[in-house]
C-alpha positions as CSV (number, residue, x, y, z in Angstrom):
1,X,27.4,-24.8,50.1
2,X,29.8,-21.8,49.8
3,X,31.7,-23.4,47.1
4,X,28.0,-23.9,45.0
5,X,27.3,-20.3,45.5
6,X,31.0,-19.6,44.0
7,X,30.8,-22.1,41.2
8,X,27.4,-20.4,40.8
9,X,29.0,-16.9,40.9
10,X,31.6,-18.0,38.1
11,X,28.9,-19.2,36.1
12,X,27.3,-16.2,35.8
13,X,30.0,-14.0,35.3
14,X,31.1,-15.8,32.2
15,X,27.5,-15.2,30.8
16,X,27.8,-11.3,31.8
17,X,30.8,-11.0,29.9
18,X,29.9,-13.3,27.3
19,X,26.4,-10.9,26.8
20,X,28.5,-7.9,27.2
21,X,30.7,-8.7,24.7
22,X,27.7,-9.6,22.3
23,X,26.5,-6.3,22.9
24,X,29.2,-4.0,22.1
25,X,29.4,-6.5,19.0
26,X,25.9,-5.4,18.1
27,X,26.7,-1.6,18.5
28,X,29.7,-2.2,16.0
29,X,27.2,-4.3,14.0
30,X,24.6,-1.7,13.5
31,X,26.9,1.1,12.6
32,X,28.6,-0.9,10.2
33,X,25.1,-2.3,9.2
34,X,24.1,1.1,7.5
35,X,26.5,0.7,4.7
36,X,27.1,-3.0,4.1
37,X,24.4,-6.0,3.4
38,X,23.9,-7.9,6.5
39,X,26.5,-10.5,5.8
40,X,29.4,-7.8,5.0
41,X,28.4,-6.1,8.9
42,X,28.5,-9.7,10.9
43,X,31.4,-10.8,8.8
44,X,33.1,-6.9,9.6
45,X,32.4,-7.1,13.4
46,X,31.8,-10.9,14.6
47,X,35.4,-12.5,16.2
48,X,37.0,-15.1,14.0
49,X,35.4,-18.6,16.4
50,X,32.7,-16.5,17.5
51,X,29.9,-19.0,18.7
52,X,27.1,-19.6,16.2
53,X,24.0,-18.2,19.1
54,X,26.4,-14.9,18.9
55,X,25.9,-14.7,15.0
56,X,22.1,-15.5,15.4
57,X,21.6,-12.7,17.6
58,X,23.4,-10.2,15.5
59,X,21.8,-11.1,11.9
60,X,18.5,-10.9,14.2
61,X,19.6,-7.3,15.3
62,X,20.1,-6.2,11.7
63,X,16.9,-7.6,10.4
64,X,14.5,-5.8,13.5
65,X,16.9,-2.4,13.3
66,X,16.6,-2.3,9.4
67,X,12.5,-2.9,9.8
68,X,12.6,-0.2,12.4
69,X,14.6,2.3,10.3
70,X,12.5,1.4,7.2
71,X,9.0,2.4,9.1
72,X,10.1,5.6,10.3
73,X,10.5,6.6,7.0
74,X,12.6,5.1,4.8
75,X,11.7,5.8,0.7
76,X,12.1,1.4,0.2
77,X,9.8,0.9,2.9
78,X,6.2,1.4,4.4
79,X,5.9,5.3,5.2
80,X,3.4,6.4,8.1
81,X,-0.1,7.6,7.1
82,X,0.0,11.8,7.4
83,X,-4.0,12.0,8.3
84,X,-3.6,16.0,8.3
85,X,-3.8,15.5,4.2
86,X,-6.0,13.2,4.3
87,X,-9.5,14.5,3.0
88,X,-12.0,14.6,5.2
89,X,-14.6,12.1,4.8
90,X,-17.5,14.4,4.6
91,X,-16.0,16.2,1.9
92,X,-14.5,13.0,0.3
93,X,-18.6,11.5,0.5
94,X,-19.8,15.0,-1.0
95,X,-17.3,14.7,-4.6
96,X,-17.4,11.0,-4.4
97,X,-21.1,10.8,-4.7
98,X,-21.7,13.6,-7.2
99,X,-19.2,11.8,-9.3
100,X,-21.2,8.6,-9.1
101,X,-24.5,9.9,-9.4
102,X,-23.5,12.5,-12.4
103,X,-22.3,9.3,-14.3
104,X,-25.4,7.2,-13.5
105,X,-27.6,9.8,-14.8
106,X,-25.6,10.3,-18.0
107,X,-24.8,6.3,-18.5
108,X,-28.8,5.7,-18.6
109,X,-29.1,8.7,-21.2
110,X,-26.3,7.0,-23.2
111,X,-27.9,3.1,-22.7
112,X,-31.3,5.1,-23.9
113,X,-29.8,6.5,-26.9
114,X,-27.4,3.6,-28.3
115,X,-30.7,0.8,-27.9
116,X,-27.8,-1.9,-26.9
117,X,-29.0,-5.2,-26.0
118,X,-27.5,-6.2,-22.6
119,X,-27.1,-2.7,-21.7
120,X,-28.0,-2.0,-18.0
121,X,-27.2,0.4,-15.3
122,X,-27.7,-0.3,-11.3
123,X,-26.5,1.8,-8.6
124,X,-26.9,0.7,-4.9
125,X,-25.0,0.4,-1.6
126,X,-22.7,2.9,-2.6
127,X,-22.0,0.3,-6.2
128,X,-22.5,1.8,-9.3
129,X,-22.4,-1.3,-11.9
130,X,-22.7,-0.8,-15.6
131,X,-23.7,-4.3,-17.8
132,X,-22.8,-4.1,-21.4
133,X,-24.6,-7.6,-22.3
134,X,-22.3,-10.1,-23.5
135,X,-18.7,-7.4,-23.4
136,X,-19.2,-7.8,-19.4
137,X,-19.6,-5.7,-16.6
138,X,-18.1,-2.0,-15.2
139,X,-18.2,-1.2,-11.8
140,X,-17.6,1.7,-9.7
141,X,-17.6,2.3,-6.1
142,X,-16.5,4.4,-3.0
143,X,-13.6,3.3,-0.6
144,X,-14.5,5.8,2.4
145,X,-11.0,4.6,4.2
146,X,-8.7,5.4,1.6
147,X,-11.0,8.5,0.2
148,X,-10.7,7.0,-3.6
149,X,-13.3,5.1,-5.8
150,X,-12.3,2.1,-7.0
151,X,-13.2,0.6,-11.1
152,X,-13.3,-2.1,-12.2
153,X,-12.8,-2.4,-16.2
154,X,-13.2,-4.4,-18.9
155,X,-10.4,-2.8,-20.9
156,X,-7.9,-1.5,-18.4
157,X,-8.7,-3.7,-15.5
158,X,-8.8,-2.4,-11.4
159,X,-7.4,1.0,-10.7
160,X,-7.8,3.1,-7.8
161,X,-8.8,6.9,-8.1
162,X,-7.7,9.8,-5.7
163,X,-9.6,13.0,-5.9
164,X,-7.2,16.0,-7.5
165,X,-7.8,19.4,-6.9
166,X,-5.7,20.7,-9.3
167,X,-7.6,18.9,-12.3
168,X,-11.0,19.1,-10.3
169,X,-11.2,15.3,-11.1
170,X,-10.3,11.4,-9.7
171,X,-7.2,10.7,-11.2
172,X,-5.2,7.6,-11.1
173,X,-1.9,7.9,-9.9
174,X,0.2,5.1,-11.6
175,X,-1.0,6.5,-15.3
176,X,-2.6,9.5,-14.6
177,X,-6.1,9.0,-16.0
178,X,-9.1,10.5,-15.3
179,X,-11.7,8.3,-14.2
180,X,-14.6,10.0,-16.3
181,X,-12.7,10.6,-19.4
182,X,-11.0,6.7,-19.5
183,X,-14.8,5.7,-19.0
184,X,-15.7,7.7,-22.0
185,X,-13.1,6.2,-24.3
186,X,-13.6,2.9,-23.3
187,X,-17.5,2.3,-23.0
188,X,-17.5,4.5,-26.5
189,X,-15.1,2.6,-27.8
190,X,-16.7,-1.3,-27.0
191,X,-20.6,-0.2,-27.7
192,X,-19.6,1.7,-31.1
193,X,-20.9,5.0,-30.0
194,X,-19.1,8.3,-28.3
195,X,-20.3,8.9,-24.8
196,X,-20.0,12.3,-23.2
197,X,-19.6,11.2,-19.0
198,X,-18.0,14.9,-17.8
């Protein structure tokens, strides 16, 4: 029995050290891991015969300790939502839907003056939709969540408009367009007929 409990003590020494020593390996890893690819660190730290679990844990390590240093803020990964700029949503509702209803009430002036067959303008459940017959269809609507409204164009295609202060206007970030004025150029441009939207 006493020489179990020894063979059992031995036993689990080896594993101590065997863990320790893949520890300290992983603290060499990581440091070396913020200025060499993942193969360069384990190839820079891991013991020439080291076993194959003991590289499997360390490329492991790099992979969660680069996902962890990429959401706390690095510029290549996902960055944290600040919600103190944010808009708030009563004030995001308040531009959003004079934006919308302003263009509703000047698209069904425009569909009135131009006598387009096709033409038709619906707005409901927050879904302003614009049919120009056979060309196909526009539509704009609020995204409360991400305070922008969405289009959806015939010409440009989807794009996603956040509200600037600085141009009083919803402005597209990858091209900065403004949502009323590409509307204007591209709904004059497929019915034949300048619209004035702002």
């Amino acid at each position: 029995m006493a020489s179990r409990k020894l063979l059992l003590g031995l036993t689990a020494g080896r594993r101590l050290r065997s863990r320790t020593h893949q520890l300290f390996s992983v603290a060499n890893l990581l440091e070396a891991s913020t200025s060499h690819s993942p193969a360069a660190a384990v190839a820079s730290t891991q013991p020439s015969g080291g076993s194959p679990a003991a590289l499997l844990f360390s490329l492991r390590t790099i992979s969660s300790t680069r996902q962890a240093t990429q959401s706390a803020g690095d510029a290549s990964g996902r960055s944290a939502v600040d919600h103190k700029l944010i808009m708030p949503e009563d004030e995001f509702h308040k531009l959003a839907d004079e934006t919308i209803h302003d263009l509703l009430e000047k698209l069904e002036e425009y569909g009135d003056s131009i006598q387009m067959d096709g033409f038709d303008i619906d707005y409901g459940n927050q879904v302003l939709t614009l049919r120009l017959g056979d060309l196909g269809t526009y539509v704009v609507n609020k995204q409360t969540p991400n305070r922008q409204i969405w289009l959806s164009s015939l010409v440009s295609g989807p794009s996603r408009f956040n509200w600037d202060a600085a141009t009083n206007g919803w402005i597209y970030k990858r091209t900065r367009a403004n949502l009323v004025q590409l509307l204007e150029e591209e709904i004059g441009e497929l019915c034949g007929t300048p619209v004035e939207l702002s």
